[in-house]
N, C-alpha and C positions, 0 to 999 in steps of 0.2 A: 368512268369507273377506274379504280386505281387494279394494278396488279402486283402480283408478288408481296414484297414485305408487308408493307401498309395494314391497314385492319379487315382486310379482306386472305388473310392466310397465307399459307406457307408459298412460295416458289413453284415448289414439285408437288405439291396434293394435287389431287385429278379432283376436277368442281364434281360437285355432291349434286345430285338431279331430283331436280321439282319439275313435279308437273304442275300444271294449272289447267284448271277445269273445263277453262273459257279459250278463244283465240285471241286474247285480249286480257290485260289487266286491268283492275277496277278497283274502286273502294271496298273492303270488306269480301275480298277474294277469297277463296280458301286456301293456302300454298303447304299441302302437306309434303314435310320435309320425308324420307325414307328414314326407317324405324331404327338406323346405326347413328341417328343424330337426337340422341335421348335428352340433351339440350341446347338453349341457344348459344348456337357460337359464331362468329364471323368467319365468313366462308367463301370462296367462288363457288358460284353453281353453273347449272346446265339447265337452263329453264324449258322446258317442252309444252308447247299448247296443245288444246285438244285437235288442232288440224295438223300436228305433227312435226311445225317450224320449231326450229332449235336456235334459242339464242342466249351468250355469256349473261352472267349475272352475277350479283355479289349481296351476302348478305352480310351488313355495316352495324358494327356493335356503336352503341350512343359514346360521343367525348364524354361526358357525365352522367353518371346511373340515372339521372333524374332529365334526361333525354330521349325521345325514341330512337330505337334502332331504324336503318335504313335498308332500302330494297332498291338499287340501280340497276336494271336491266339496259341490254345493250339495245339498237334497232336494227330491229327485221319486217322481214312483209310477211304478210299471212299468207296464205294457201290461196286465198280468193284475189290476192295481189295487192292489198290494203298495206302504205307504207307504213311503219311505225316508227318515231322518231326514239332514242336512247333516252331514258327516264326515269329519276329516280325518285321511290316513293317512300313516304313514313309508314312508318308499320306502327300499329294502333296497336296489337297487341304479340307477343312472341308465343306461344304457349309450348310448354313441355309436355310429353305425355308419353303412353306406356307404347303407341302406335308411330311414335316418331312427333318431332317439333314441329309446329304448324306456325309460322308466318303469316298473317294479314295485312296488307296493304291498305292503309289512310288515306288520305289525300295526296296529291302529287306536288313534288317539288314544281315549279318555274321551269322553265328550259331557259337554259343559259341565253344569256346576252350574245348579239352577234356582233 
């Protein structure tokens, strides 16, 4: 995950907090943004599972409109002790709305080469 300047925001903004519904992320997750983010922007966040685990994340505006936007979360272990490796995913659809932006997550990127 990049930080600071890059397409993941400002330096000093405090990441924006998603929750997620699941302990886990998945295709077609729901990631409802909080309702001060009326549209998509590239952002650090603060990702929260429903078992409470906090972990950095960022949401990646496309190089080209005609790209999807990305979802990198960092790795953590869940509550139950399940590692989770650092992973970032397409997001299939961005939506704006009157309840805050919602994010979905697509398919997963690869995990990098060792």
């Amino acid at each position: 995950m990049t930080r600071g300047g890059g397409t993941g925001g400002g330096r000093d903004a405090a990441p924006v907090p998603l929750r997620a519904g699941h302990t886990h992320l998945f295709r077609g997750a729901r990631l409802p943004l909080p309702a001060t983010v009326s549209a998509p922007r590239p952002c650090a966040l603060e990702l929260e599972f429903s078992d409470g685990v906090r972990t950095p994340a960022e949401l990646l505006a496309p190089v080209r409109p005609d790209e999807p936007w990305l979802l990198a979360a960092g790795a953590h272990r869940t509550a139950a002790g399940t590692a989770l490796p650092a992973r970032s995913w397409l997001v299939t659809r961005v939506t704006p709305g009157e309840d805050g932006t919602e994010p979905r997550p697509g398919e997963p990127l690869p995990p990098p080469a060792s």
